[in-house]
C-alpha positions as CSV (number, residue, x, y, z in Angstrom):
1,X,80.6,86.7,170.3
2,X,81.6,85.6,167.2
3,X,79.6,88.1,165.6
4,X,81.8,91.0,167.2
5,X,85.4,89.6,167.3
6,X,87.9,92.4,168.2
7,X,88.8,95.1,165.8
8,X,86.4,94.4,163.5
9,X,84.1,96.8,161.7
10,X,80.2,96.2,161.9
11,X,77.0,97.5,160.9
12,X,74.2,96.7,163.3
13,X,71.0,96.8,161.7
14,X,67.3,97.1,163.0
15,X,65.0,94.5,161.9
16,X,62.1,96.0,162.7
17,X,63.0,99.4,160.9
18,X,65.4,97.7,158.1
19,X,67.4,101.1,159.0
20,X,71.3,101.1,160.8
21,X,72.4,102.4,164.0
22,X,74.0,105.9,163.4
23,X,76.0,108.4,165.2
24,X,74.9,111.7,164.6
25,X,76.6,114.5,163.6
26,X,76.6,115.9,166.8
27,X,79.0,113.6,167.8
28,X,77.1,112.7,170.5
29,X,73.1,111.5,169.7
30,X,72.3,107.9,167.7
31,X,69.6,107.3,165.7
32,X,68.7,105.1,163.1
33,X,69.3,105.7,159.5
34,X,69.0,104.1,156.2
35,X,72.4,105.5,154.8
36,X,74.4,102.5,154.7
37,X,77.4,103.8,152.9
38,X,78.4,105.9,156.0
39,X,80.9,105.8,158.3
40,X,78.6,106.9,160.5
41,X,77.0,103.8,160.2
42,X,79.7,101.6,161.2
43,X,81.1,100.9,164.2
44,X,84.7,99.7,165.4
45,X,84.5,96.5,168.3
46,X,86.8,96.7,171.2
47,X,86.4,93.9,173.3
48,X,87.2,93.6,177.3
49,X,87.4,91.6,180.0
50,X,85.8,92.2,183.6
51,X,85.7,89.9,186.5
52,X,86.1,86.8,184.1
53,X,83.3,88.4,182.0
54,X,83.6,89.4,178.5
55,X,81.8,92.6,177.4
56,X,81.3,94.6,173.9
57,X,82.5,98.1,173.7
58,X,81.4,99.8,170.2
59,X,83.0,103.4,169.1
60,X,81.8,104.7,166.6
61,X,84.1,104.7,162.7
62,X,83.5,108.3,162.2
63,X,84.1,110.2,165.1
64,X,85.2,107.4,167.6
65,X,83.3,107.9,170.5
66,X,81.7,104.7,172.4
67,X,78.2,103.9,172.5
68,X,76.9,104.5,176.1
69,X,73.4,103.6,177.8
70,X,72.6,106.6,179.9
71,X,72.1,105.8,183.7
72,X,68.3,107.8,183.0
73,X,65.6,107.7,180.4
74,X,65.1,111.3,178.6
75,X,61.7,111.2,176.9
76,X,62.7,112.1,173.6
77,X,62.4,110.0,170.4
78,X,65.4,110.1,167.4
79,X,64.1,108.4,164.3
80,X,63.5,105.3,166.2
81,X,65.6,104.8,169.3
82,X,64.9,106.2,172.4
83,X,67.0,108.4,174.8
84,X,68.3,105.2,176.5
85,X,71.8,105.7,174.0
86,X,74.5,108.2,173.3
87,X,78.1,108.4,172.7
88,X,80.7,109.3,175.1
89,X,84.6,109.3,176.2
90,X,85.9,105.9,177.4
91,X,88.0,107.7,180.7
92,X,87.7,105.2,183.2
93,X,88.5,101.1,183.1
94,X,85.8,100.7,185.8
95,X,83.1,102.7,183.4
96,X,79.9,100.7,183.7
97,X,77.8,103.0,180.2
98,X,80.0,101.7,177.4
99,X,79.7,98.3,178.7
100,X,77.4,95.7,176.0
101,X,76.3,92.1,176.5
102,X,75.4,90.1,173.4
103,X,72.7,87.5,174.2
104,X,70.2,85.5,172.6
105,X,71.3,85.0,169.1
106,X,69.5,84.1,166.1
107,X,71.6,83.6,163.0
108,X,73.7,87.1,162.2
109,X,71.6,88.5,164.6
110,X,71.5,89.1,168.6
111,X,70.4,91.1,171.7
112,X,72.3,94.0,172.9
113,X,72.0,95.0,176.8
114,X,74.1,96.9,179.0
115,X,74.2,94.9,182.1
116,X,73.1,97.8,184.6
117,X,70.6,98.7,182.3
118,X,68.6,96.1,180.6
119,X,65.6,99.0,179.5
120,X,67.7,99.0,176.3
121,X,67.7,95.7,174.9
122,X,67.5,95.1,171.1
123,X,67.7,92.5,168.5
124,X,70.7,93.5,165.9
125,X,71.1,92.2,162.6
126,X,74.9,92.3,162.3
127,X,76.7,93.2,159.1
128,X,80.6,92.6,159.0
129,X,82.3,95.7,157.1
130,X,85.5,94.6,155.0
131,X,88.6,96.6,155.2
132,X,89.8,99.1,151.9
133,X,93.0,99.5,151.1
134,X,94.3,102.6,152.2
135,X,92.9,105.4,153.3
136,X,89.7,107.5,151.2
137,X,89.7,111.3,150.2
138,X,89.4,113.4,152.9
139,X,85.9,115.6,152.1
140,X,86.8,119.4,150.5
141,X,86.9,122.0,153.0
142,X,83.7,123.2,154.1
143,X,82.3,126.7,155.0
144,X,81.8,127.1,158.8
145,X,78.7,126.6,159.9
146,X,77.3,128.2,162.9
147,X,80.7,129.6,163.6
148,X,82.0,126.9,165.6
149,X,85.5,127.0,167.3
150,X,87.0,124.6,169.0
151,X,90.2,123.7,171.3
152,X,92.2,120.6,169.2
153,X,94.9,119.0,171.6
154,X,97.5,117.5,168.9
155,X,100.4,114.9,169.6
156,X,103.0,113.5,167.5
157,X,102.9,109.6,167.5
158,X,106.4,107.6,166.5
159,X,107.0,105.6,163.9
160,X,105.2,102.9,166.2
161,X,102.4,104.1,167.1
162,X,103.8,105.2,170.6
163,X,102.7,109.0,171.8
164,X,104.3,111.3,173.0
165,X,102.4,112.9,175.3
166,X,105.6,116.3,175.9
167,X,104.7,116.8,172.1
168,X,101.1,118.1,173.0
169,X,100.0,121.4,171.8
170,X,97.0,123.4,171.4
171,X,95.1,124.8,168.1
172,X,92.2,127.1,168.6
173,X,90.2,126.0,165.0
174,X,87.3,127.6,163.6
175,X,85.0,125.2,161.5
176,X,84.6,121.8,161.2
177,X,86.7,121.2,158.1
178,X,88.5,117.8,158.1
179,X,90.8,119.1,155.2
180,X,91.5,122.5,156.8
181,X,92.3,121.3,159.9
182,X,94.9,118.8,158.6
183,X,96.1,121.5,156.7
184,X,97.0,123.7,159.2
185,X,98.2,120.8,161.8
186,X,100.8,120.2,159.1
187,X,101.5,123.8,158.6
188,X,102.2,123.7,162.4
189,X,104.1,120.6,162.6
190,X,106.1,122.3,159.8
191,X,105.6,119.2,156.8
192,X,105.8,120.2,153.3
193,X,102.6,119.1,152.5
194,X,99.4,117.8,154.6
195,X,99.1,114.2,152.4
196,X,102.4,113.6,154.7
197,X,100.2,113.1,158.3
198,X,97.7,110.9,159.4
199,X,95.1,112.3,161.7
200,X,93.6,109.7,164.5
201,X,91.0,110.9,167.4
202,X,91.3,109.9,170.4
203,X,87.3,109.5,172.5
204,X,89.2,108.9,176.1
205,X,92.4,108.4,177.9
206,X,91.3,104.4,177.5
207,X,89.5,104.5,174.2
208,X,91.4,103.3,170.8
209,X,92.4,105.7,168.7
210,X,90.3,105.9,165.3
211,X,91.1,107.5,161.6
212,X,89.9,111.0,161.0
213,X,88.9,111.0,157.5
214,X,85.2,113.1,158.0
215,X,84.4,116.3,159.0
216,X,84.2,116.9,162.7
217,X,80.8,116.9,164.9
218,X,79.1,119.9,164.9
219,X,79.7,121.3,168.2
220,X,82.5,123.0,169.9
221,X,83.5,120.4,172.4
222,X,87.4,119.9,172.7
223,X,89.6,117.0,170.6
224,X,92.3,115.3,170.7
225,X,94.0,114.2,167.8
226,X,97.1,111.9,167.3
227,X,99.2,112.9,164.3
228,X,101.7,110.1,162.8
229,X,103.5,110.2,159.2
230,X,102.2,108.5,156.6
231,X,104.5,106.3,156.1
232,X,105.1,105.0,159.1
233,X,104.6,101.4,160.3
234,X,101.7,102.7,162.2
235,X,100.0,104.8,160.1
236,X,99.9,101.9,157.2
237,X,98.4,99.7,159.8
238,X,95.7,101.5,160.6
239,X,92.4,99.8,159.3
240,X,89.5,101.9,157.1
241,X,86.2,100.4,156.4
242,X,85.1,100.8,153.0
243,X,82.0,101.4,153.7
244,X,81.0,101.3,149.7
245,X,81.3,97.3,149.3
246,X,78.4,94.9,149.1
């Protein structure tokens, strides 16, 4: 496992294609893509412990939901990986999908298998991402496409990182806008200017929280977003992987 120590930022590349694992802007398909300098391209380890096992949980750096096998094959093909993969909520400890095994290695590269469902199993070239400091630009707002609306649940988060869950309110936002919607979340929270929050999403009442710096998925599924000030002990904590380095 030293490939995928905890909290670190990876690329995992194919190969066989010489292309990376990416989470599409759906938020919820994978595919494989040769755009390395994406943050859709990189992906965040959390690692766990079951039964005296240990086990590789990957959410993704961009919209930070966890790579899932899917309990049945859908006979479709994405740019070279099958419908065997997707990304999905971490809401359950005992969740079996977002569960990854890494076996057989060869250098800075290794198998991949989710124990209950082995149909999946591919060699990885693993890239480590380094950290940036600070945080990038956020993108300039964006015209809606396809009308989209969705529900954002917002919380405030203390200067420790700890929620406060009576703080949570609801936005009704139309687009996808990173930029507009942390303009209007400050607007609503009532700071002087949006530079002074930090936007995290949270993919699951168990998932880790992960930096909202791209636009969001295009679809019109609820989110829920953590809010801290920038200058708080958490917020400068927070880790972004600059995905432009060598």
């Amino acid at each position: 496992m030293e490939l995928l120590p905890d909290r670190a930022h990876v690329r995992l590349r194919s190969p066989a294609h010489g292309t990376y694992l990416y989470a599409d802007e759906d938020g919820v398909g994978v595919s494989l893509r040769s755009r390395r300098a994406s943050l859709s391209t990189v992906w965040a380890v959390h690692r766990v412990e079951r039964s005296g096992n240990s086990f590789v949980l990957l959410h993704s750096a961009a919209y930070g939901r966890y790579l899932a096998s899917l309990p049945e094959y859908i006979n479709y093909a994405r740019d070279g990986v099958d419908g065997v993969v997707q990304c999905c909520y971490f809401n359950d400890l005992d969740q079996q999908d977002i569960l990854w095994e890494a076996v057989g290695y060869r250098g800075d590269a290794l198998f991949l298998h989710n124990p209950e469902n082995r149909r999946w199993s591919r060699l990885w070239a693993v890239e480590a991402v380094p950290a940036r400091v600070g945080p990038p630009l956020l993108p300039p707002p964006t015209p809606n496409p396809m009308l989209l609306r969705r529900m954002i649940l917002y919380m405030k988060a203390d200067e420790y990182g700890n929620i406060d869950y009576e703080s949570t309110k609801l936005l009704v936002f139309e687009g996808h806008s990173v930029s507009r919607l942390r303009d209007e979340l400050a607007f609503l929270l009532e700071e002087w200017h949006a530079v002074r929050i930090t936007m995290c999403v949270w993919a699951g009442s168990h998932g880790r929280l992960t930096p909202l710096v791209v636009d969001l998925p295009l679809n019109n599924q609820t989110v829920e977003i953590v809010v801290y000030e920038s200058w708080s002990r958490a917020a400068q904590g927070l880790q972004y992987p600059n995905v432009d380095a060598p």
